[in-house]
C-alpha positions as a Python dict, from the first residue, in 0.01 Angstrom:
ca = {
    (1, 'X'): (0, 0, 0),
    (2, 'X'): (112, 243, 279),
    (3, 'X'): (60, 324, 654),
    (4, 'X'): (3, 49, 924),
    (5, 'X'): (-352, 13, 789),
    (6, 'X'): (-305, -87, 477),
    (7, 'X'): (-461, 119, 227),
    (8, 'X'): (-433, 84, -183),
    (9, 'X'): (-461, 359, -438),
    (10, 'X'): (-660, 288, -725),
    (11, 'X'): (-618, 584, -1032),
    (12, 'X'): (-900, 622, -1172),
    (13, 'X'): (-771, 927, -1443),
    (14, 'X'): (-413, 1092, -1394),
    (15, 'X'): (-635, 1333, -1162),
    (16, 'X'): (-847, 1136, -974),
    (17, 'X'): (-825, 797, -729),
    (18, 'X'): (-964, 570, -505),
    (19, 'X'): (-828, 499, -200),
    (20, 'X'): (-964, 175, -42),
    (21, 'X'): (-876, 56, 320),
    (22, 'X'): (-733, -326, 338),
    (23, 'X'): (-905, -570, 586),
    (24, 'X'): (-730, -842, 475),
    (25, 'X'): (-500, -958, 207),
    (26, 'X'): (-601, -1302, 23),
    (27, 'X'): (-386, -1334, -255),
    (28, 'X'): (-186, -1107, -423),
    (29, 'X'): (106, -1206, -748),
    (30, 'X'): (120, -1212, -1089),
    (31, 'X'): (86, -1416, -1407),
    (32, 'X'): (252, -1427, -1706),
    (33, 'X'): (-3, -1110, -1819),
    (34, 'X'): (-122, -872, -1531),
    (35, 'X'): (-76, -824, -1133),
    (36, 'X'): (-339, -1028, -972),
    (37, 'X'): (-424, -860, -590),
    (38, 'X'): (-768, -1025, -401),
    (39, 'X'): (-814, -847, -99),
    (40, 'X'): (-1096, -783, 125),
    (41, 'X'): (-1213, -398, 147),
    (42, 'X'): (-1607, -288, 262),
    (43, 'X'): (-1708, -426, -42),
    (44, 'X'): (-1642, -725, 34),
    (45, 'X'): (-1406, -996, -169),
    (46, 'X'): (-1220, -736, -413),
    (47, 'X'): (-1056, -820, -729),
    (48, 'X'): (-766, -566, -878),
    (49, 'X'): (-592, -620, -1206),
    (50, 'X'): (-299, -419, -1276),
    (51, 'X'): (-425, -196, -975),
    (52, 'X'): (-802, -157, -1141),
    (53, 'X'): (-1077, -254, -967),
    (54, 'X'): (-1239, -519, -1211),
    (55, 'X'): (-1508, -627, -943),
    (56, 'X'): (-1641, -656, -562),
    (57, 'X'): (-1831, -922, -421),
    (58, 'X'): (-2078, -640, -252),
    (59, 'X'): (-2187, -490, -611),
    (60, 'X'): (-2044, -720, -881),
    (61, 'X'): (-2400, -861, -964),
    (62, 'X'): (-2497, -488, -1077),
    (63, 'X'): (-2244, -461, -1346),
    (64, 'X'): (-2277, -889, -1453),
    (65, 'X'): (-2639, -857, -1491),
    (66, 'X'): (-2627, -574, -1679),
    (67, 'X'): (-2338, -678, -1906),
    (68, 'X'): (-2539, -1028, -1995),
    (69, 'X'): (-2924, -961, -1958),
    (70, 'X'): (-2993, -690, -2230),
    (71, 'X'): (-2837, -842, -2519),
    (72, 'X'): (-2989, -1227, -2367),
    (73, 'X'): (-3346, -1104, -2363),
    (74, 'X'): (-3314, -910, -2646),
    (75, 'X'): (-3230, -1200, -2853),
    (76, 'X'): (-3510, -1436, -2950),
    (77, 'X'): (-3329, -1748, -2895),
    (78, 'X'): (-2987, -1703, -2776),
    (79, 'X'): (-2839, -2040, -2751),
    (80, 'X'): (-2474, -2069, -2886),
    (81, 'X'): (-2278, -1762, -2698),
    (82, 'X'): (-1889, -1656, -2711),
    (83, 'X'): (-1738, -1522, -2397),
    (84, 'X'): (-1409, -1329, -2438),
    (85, 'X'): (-1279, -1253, -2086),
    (86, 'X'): (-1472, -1269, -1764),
    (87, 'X'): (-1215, -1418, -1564),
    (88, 'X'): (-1437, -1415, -1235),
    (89, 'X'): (-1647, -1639, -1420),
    (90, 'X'): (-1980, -1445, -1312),
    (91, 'X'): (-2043, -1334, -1670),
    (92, 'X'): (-2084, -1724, -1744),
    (93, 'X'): (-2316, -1780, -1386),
    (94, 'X'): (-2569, -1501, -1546),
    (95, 'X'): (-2548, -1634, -1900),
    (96, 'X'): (-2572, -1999, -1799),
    (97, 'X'): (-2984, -1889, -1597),
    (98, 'X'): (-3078, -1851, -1948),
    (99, 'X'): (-3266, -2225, -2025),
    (100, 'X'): (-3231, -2114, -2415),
    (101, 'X'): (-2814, -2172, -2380),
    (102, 'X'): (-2660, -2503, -2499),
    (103, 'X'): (-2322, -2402, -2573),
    (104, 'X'): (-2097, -2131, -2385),
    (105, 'X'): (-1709, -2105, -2561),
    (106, 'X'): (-1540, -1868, -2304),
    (107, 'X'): (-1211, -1757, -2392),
    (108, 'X'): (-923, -1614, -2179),
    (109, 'X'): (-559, -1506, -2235),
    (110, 'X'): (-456, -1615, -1851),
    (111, 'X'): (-561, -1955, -1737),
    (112, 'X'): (-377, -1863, -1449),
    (113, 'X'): (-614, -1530, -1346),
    (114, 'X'): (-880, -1817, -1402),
    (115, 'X'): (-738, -2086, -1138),
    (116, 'X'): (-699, -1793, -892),
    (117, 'X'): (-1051, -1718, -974),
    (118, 'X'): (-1181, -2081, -928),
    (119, 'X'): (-1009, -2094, -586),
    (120, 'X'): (-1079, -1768, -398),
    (121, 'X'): (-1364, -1622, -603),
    (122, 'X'): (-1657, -1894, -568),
    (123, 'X'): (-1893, -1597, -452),
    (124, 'X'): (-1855, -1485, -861),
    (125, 'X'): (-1889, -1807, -1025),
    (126, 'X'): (-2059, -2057, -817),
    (127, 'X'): (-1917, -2329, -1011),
    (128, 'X'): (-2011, -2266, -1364),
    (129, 'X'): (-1682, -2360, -1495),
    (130, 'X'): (-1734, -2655, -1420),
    (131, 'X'): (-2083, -2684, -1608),
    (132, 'X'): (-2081, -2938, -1931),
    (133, 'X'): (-2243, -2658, -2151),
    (134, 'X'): (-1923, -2463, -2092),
    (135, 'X'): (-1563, -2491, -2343),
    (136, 'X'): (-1285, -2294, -2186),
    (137, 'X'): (-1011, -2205, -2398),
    (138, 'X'): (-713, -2030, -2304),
    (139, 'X'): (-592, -1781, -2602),
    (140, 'X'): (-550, -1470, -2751),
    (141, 'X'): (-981, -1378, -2797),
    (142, 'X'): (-866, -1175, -3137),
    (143, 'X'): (-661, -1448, -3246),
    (144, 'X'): (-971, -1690, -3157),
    (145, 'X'): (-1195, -1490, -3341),
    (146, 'X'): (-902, -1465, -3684),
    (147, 'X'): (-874, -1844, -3632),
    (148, 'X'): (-1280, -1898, -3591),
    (149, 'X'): (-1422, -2069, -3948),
    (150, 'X'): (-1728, -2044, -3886),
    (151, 'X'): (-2009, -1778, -3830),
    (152, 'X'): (-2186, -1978, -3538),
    (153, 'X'): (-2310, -1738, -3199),
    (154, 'X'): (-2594, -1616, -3144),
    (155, 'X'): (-2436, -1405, -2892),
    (156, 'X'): (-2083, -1265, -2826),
    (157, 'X'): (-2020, -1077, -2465),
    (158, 'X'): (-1703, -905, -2434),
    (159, 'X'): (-1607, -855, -2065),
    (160, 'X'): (-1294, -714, -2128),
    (161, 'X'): (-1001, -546, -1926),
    (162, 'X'): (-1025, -194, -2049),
    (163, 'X'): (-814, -84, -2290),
    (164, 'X'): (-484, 60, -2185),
    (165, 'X'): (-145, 52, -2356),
    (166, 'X'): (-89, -239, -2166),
    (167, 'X'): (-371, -436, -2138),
    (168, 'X'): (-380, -770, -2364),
    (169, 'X'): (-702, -592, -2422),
    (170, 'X'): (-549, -337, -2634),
    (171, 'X'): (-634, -475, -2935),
    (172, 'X'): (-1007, -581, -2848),
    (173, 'X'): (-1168, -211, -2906),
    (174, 'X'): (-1104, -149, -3285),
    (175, 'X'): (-1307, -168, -3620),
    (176, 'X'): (-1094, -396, -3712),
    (177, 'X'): (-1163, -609, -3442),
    (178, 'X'): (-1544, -553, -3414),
    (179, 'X'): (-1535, -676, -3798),
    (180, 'X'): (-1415, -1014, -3660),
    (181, 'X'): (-1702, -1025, -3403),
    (182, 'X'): (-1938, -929, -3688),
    (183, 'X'): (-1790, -1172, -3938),
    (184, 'X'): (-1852, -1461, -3577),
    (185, 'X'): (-2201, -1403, -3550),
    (186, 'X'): (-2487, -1547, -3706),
    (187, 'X'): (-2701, -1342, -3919),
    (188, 'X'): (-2935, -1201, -3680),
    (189, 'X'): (-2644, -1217, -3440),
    (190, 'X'): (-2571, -955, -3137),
    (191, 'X'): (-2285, -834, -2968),
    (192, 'X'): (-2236, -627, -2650),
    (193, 'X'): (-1872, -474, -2471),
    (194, 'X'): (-1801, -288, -2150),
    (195, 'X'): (-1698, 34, -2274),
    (196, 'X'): (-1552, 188, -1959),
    (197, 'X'): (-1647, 511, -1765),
    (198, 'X'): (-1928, 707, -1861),
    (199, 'X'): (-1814, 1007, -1640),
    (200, 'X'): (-1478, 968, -1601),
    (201, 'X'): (-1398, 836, -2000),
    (202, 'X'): (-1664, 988, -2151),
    (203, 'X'): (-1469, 984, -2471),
    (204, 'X'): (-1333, 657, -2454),
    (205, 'X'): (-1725, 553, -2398),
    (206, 'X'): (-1820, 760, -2682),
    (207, 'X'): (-1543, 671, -2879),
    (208, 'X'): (-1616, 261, -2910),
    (209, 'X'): (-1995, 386, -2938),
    (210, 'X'): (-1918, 525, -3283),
    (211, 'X'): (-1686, 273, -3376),
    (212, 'X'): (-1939, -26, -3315),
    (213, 'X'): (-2208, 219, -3470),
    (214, 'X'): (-1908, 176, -3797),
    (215, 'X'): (-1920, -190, -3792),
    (216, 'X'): (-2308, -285, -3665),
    (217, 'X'): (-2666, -155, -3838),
    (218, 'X'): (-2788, -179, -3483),
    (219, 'X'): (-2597, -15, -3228),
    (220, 'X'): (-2718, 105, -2859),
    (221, 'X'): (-2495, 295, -2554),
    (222, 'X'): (-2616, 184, -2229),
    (223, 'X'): (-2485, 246, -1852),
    (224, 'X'): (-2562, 155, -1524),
    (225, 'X'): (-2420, 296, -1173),
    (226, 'X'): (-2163, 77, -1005),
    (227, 'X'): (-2060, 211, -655),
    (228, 'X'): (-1736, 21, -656),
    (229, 'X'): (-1639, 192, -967),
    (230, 'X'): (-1752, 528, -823),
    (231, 'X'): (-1932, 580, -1202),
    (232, 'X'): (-2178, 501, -1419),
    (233, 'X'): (-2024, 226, -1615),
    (234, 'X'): (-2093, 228, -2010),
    (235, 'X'): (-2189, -115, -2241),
    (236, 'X'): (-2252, -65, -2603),
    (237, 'X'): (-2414, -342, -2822),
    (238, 'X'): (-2399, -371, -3154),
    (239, 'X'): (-2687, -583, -3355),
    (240, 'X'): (-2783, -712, -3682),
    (241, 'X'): (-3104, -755, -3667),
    (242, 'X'): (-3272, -680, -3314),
    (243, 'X'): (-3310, -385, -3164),
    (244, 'X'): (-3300, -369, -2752),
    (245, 'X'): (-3523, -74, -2735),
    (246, 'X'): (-3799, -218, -3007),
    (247, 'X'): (-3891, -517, -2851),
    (248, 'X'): (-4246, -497, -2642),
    (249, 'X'): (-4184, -481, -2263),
    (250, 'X'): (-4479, -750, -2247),
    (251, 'X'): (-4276, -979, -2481),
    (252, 'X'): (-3995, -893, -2239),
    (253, 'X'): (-4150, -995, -1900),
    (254, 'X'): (-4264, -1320, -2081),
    (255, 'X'): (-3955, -1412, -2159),
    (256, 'X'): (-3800, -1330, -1848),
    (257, 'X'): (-4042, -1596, -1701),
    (258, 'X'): (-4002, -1835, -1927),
    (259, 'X'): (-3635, -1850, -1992),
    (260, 'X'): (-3485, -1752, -1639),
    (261, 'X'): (-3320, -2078, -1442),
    (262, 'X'): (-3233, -1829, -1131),
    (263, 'X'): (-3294, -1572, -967),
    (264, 'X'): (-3168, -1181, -1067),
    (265, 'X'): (-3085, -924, -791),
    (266, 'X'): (-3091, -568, -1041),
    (267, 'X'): (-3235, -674, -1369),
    (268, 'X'): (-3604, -669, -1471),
    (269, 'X'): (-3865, -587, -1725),
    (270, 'X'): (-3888, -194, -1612),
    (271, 'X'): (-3503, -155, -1580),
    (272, 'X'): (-3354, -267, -1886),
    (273, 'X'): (-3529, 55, -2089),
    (274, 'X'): (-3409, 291, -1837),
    (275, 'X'): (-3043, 161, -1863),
    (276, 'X'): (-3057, 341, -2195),
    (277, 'X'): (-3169, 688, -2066),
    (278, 'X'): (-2873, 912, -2028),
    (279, 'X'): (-2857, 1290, -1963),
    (280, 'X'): (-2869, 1571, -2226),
    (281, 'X'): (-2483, 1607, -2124),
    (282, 'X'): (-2402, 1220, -2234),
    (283, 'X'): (-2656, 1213, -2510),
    (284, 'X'): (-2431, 1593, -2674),
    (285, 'X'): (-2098, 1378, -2667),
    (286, 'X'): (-2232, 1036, -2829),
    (287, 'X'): (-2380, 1251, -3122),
    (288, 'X'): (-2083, 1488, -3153),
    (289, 'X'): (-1806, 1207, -3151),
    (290, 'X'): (-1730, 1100, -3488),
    (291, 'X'): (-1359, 931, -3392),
    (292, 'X'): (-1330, 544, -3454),
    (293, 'X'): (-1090, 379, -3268),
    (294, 'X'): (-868, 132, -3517),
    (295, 'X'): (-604, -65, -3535),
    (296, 'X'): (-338, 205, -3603),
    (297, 'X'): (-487, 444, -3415),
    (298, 'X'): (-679, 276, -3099),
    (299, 'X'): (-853, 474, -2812),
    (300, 'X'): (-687, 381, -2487),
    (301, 'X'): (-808, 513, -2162),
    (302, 'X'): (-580, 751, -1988),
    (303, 'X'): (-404, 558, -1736),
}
């Protein structure tokens, strides 16, 4: 932070930043994992983790909604669902409008990020921790899913840090680990990850595309704009079964109106197609990028 304003630089790339002015300072520390800051920009509530923006109480229901809703409504009846991450606990608010759900595991490294959360970040969660549909445990989510017996979700979300050297994320964007999510879901199971930058990362995007492409028979790059993160931000799901661009839009908007407990601010019927249109540009790299990222040679973003 410098200057009698406050400002904070955010890298995006070694080339490229963000510089965001301060109004106010709510918390700011660390746990036993990451630097914690939750400060108050034009956005709104702001949440940093090791000086990356993870979300913004202005625009955070663009990026939650389309993490979750896809791979929800996709599914016929999504009711047992993994969470790995999601700190903010607004992945679990959008999963927990689906009437389908009866039992969300969520899993994070840092119960501390989560208390933090709970306190100052109510905006994001609106209490679904404490809703009796929800498990939290507080582990490793590769050593949860190497520990896990059973092959039980119908859904798995990954809302992951992204993966730097770093990160206790690091290990969350390899084949290896994919196999794990593969070998967690039920047959006609379905997975979906943030998959970082679509402009900025393009490669790292591209990268886990082909790698869950590896591990999945099913597996579909999406992105949607998120002014925060000055990008398009990339997902990629990977499926056994069902496919998000076969199912009928009409089946679609019924069960959108049958399932939804809530109300959704981005995501609809029309939209979730057109999250997987992307530009000739985009479309040249995902079909020309054959490297999988593994465990002794992961893809790690660049700073």
């Amino acid at each position: 932070m410098e200057g009698k304003w406050r400002w904070i630089i955010e890298w995006l790339t070694p080339e490229d930043a963000h510089l965001w002015h301060i109004k106010k300072i709510i918390f700011q520390g660390e746990t036993e994992f990451q630097k914690v800051d939750i400060i108050e920009t034009r956005f709104g509530k702001h949440l940093l983790l090791d000086g990356k923006t993870q979300s913004t109480e202005k625009d955070e229901y663009i990026y939650h909604e389309a993490l979750v809703h896809p791979i929800m409504f996709t599914h016929p009846d999504p009711r047992k669902i993994l969470i790995l991450g999601g700190g903010e606990g607004a992945t679990l608010r959008e999963v927990l409008k689906h009437k389908t759900v009866t039992h969300i595991t969520m899993v994070d490294i840092d119960k501390k990020l989560i208390e933090l959360c709970q306190q100052y970040l109510y905006e994001w969660h609106r209490g679904s921790f404490q809703d009796p549909k929800v498990k939290l445990k507080f582990t490793d989510g590769r050593r949860f899913l190497e520990e896990e017996e059973d092959s039980q979700y119908d859904v798995i979300i990954l809302d992951l840090t992204d993966p730097t050297r770093d990160s206790p994320s690091a290990r969350l964007y390899t084949k290896e680990f994919y196999t794990l999510v593969f070998k967690t879901l039920k047959d006609d199971g379905m997975m979906v990850t943030q998959a970082t930058s679509v402009r900025y990362t393009t490669d790292v995007f591209a990268t886990l595309y082909k790698t869950i492409k590896t591990v999945f028979p099913i597996a579909r790059a999406y992105g949607v704009f998120v002014p925060a993160f000055l990008s398009d931000w990339g997902f990629v799901i990977g499926s056994k079964k069902y496919d998000p661009l076969q199912i009928d839009r009409n089946v679609l908007k019924k069960r959108i109106e049958a399932r939804l407990n809530g109300e959704l601010k981005y995501y609809d019927e029309d939209l979730h197609y057109a999250l997987f249109i992307f530009g000739k540009d985009i479309k040249e790299v995902l079909k020309k990028t054959h490297r999988v990222s593994t465990d002794n040679d992961p893809v790690y973003m660049p700073i």
